[in-house]
C-alpha positions in Angstrom: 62.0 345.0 138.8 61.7 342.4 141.6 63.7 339.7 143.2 62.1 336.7 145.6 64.8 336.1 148.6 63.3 333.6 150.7 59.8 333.2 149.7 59.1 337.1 149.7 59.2 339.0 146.9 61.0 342.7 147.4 59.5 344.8 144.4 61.3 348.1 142.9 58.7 350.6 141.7 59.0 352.4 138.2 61.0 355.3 138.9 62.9 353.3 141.6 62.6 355.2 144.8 60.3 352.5 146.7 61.1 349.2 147.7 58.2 346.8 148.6 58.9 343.2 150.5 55.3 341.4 149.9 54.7 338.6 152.5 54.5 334.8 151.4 50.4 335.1 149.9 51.7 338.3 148.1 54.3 337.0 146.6 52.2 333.8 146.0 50.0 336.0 144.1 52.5 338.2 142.4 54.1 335.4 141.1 50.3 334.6 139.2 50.2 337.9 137.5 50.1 337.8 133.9 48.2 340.4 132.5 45.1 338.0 131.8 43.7 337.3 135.0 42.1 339.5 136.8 41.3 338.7 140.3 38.3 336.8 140.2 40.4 334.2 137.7 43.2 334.4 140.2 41.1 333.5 143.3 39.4 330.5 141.3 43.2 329.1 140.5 44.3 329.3 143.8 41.8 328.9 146.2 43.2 325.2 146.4 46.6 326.5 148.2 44.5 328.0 151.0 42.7 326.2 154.0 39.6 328.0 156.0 39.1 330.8 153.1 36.1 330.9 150.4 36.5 332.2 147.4 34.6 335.5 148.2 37.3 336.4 150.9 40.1 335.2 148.4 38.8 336.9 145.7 38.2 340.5 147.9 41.4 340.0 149.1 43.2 339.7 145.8 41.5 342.8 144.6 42.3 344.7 147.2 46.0 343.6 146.6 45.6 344.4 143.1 45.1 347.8 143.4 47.6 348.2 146.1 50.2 347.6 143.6 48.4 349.8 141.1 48.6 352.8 143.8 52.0 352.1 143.6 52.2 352.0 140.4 53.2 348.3 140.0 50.8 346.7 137.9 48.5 348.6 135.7 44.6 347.7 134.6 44.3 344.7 135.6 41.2 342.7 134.6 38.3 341.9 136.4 
């Protein structure tokens, strides 16, 4: 379950005992997911909406977001 109040999005986990309040890029991001992309495909589609970033720094980035939520539990086997 999640909710965006302005521009963040404030995630519920599974069993519902976490909350999680992503900043502006996480929610960017977490707004992207759709079970396809993995996140090389997701740095490629929006490395346009960043200034002063390559796509190697978006793309490490994103992973390591990625399995953030996965530790939490949030999104599950996500490509690559």
């Amino acid at each position: 379950m999640f909710d965006v109040v302005v521009d963040r999005a404030i995630l519920l986990d599974g069993a519902g005992t976490e909350l999680v309040t992503l900043n502006a890029v996480g929610t960017l991001v977490w707004r992207e997911l759709d079970g396809r992309r993995g996140a090389d495909d997701l740095a490629a589609d929006l490395l346009d909406r960043f200034v002063g970033v390559t796509l190697d720094e978006l793309r490490v980035d994103i992973a390591s977001f990625l399995d953030e939520l996965a530790d939490l539990g949030l999104v599950v086997d996500a490509p690559t």
